[in-house]
LUMLO-236791 format. One line per field, with one value per atom (N, C-alpha, C, CB): residue number from 1; x, y, z; atom name. Coordinates in nm, 2 decimals. Glycine has a CB too. Example, Ala and Ser with C-alpha at 12.3 -4.5 7.8 and 13.67 -1.06 7.14 Angstrom:
BEGIN
i	c(1|1|1|1|2|2|2|2)
u	c(1.32|1.23|1.32|1.13|1.28|1.37|1.29|1.41)
v	c(-0.57|-0.45|-0.33|-0.45|-0.22|-0.11|0.00|-0.06)
w	c(0.78|0.78|0.78|0.90|0.71|0.71|0.79|0.57)
at	c(N|CA|C|CB|N|CA|C|CB)
end
This chain:
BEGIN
i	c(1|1|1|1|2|2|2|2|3|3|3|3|4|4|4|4|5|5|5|5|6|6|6|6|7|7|7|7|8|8|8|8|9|9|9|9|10|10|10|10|11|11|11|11|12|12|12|12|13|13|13|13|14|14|14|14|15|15|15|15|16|16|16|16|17|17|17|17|18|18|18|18|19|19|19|19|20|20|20|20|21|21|21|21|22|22|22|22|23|23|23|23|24|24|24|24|25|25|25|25|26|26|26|26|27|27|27|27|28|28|28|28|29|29|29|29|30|30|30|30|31|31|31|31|32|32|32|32|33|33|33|33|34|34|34|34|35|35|35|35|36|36|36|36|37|37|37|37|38|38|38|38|39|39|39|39|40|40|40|40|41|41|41|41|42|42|42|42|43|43|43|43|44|44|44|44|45|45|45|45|46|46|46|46|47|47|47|47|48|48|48|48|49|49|49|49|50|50|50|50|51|51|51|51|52|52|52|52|53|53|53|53|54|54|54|54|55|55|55|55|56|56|56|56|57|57|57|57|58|58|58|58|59|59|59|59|60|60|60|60|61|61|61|61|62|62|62|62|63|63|63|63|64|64|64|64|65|65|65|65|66|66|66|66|67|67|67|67|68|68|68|68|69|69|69|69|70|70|70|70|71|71|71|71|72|72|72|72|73|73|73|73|74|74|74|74|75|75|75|75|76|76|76|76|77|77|77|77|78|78|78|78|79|79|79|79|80|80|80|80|81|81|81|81)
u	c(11.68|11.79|11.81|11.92|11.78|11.77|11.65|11.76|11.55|11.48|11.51|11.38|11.55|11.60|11.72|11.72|11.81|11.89|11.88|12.03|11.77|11.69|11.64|11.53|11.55|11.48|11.58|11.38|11.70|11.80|11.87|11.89|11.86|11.89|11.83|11.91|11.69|11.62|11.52|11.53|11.58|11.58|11.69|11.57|11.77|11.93|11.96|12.08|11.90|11.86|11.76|11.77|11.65|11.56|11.61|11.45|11.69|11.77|11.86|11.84|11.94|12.02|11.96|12.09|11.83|11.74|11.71|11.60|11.64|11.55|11.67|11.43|11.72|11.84|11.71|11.94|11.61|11.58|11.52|11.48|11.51|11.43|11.55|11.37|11.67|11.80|11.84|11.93|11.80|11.86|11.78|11.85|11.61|11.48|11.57|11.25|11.59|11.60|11.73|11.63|11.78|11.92|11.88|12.13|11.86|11.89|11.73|11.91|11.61|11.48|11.54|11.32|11.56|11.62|11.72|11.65|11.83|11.91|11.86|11.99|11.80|11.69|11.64|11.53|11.54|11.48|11.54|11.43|11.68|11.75|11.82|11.82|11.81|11.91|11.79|11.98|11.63|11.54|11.50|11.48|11.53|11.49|11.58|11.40|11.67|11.81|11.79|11.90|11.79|11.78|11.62|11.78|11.53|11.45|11.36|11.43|11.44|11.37|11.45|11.31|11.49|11.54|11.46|11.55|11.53|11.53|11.55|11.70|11.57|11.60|11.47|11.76|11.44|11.35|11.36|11.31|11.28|11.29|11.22|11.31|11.21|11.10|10.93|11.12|10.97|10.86|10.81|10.87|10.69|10.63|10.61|10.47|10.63|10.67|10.57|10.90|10.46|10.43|10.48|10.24|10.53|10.59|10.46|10.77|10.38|10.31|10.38|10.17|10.42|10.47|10.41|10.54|10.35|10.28|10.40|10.17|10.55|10.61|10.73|10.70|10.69|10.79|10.93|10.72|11.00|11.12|11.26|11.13|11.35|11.51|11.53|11.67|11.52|11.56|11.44|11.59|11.34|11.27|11.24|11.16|11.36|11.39|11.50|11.40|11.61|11.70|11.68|11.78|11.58|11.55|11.47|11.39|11.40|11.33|11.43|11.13|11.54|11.63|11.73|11.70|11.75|11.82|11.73|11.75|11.58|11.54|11.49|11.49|11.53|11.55|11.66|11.50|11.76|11.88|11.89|11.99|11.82|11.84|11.75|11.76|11.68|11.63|11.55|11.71|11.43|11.38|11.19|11.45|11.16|11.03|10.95|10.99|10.97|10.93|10.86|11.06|10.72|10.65|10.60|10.55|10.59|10.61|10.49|10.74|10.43|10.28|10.32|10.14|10.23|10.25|10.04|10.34|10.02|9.92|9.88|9.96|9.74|9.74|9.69|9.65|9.76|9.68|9.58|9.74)
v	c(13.94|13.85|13.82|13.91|13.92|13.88|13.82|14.02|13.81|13.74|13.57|13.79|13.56|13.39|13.36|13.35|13.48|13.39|13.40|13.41|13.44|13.46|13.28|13.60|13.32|13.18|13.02|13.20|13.06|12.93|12.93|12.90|13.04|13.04|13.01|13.14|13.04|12.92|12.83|12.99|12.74|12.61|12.50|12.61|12.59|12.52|12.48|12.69|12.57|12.60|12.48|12.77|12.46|12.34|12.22|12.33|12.24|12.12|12.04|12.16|12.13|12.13|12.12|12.25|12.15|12.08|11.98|12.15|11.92|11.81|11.71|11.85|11.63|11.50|11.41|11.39|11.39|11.28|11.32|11.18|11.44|11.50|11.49|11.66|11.54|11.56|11.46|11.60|11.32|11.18|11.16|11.05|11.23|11.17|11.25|11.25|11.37|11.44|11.36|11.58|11.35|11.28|11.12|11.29|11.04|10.90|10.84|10.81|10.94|10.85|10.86|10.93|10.99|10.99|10.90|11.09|10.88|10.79|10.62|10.82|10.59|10.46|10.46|10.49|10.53|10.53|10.50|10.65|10.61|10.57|10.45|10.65|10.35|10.21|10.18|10.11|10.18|10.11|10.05|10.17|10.23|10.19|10.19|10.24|10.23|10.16|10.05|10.12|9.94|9.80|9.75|9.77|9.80|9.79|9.83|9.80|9.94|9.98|9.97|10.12|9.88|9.86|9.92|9.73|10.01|10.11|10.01|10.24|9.89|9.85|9.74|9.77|9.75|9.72|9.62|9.82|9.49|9.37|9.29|9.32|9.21|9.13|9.23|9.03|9.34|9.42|9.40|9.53|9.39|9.28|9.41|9.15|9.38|9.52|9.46|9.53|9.55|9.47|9.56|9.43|9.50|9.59|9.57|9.50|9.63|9.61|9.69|9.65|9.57|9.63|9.67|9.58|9.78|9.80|9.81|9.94|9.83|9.84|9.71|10.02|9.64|9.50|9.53|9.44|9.64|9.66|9.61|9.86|9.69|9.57|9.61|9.60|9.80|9.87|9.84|10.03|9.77|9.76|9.65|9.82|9.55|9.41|9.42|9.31|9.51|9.53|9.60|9.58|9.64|9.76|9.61|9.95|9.51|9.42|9.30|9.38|9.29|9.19|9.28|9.13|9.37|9.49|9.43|9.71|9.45|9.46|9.33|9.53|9.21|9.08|9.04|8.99|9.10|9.06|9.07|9.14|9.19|9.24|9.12|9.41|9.03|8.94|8.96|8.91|9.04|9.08|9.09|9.21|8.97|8.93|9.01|8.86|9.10|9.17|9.05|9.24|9.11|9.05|9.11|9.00|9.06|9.11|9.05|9.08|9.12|9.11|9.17|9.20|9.14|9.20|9.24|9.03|9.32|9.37|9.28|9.51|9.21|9.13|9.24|8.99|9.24|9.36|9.32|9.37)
w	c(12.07|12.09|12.24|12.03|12.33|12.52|12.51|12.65|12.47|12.50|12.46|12.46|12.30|12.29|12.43|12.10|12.41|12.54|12.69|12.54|12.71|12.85|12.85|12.85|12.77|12.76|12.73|12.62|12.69|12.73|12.82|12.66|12.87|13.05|13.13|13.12|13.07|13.18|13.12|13.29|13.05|13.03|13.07|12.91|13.04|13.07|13.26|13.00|13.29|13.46|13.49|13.49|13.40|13.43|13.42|13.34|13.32|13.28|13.37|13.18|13.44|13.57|13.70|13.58|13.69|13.84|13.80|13.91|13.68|13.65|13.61|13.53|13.63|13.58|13.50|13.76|13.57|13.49|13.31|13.58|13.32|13.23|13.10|13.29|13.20|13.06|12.99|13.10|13.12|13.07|12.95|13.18|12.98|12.86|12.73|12.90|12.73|12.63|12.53|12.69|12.63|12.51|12.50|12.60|12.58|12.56|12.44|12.75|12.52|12.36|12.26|12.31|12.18|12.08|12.02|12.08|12.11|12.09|12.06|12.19|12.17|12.20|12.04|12.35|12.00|11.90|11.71|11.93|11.74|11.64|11.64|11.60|11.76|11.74|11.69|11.87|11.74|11.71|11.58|11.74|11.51|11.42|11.32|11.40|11.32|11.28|11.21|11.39|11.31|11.33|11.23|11.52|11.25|11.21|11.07|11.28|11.02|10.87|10.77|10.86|10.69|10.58|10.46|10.57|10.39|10.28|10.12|10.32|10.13|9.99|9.94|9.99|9.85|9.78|9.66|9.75|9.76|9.69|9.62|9.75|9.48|9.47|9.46|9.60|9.37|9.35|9.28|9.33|9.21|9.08|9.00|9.10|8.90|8.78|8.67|8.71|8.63|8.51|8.35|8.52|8.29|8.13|8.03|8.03|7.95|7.86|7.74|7.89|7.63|7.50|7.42|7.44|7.37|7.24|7.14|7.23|7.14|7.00|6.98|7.00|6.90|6.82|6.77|6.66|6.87|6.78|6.88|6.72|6.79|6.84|6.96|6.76|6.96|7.07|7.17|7.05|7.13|7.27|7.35|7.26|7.23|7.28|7.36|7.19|7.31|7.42|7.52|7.38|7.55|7.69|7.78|7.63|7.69|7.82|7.79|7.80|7.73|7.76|7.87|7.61|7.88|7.99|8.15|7.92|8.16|8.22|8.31|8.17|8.22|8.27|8.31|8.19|8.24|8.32|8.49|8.26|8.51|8.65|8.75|8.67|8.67|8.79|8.90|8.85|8.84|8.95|8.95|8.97|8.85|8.83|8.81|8.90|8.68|8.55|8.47|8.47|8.48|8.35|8.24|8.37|8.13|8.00|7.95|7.92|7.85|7.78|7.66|7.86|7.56|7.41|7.40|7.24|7.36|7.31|7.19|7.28|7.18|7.02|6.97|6.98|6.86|6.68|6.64|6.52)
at	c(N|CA|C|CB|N|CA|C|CB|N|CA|C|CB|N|CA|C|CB|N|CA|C|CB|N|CA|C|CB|N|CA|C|CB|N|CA|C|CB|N|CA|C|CB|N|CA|C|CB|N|CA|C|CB|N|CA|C|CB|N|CA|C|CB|N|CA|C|CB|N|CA|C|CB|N|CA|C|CB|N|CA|C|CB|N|CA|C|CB|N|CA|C|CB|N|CA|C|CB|N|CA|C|CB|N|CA|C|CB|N|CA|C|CB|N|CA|C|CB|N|CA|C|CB|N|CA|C|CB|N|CA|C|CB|N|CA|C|CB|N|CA|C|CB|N|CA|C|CB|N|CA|C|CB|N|CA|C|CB|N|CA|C|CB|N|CA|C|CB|N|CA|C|CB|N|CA|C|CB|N|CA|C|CB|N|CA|C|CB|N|CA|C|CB|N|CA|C|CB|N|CA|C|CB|N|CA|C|CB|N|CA|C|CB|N|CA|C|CB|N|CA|C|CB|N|CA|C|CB|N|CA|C|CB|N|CA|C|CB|N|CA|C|CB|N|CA|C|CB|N|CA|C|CB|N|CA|C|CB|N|CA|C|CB|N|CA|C|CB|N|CA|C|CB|N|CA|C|CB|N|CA|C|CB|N|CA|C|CB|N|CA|C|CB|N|CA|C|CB|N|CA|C|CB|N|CA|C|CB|N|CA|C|CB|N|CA|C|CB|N|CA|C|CB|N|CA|C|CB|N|CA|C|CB|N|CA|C|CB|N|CA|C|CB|N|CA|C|CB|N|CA|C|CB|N|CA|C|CB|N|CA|C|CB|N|CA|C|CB|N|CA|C|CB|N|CA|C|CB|N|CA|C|CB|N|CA|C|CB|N|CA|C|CB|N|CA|C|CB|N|CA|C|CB)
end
């Protein structure tokens, strides 16, 4: 345990000679998260989905009438027998 807080004594010491080093330490990080903040959108749009039906039933007309409601250019195929 003297040794971890030796060693943040003297970093903390580096830290207090070096100004421009402390400014790097706090402000990239910061810089970076406006960056990318601003820049990476997480939501997911207009994904092309393809559905292949092998079964003709009610509940699985209601699952791709479900899945067209949402509007989001789902295509639908039937298997020929």
């Amino acid at each position: 345990m003297k040794r971890i807080l030796s060693q943040c004594r003297k970093e903390l010491a580096q830290f207090q000679r070096d100004r421009f080093t402390l400014a790097l330490a706090f402000l990239l990080p910061f810089i970076s998260l406006i960056i990318f903040g601003f820049a990476i959108r997480l939501e997911s749009k207009n994904i092309p989905l393809f559905v292949q039906d092998f079964d003709i039933s009610l509940h699985n007309k209601n699952i791709r009438l479900n899945i067209l409601t949402l509007r989001c250019g789902v295509k639908f195929c039937r298997m020929p027998n």
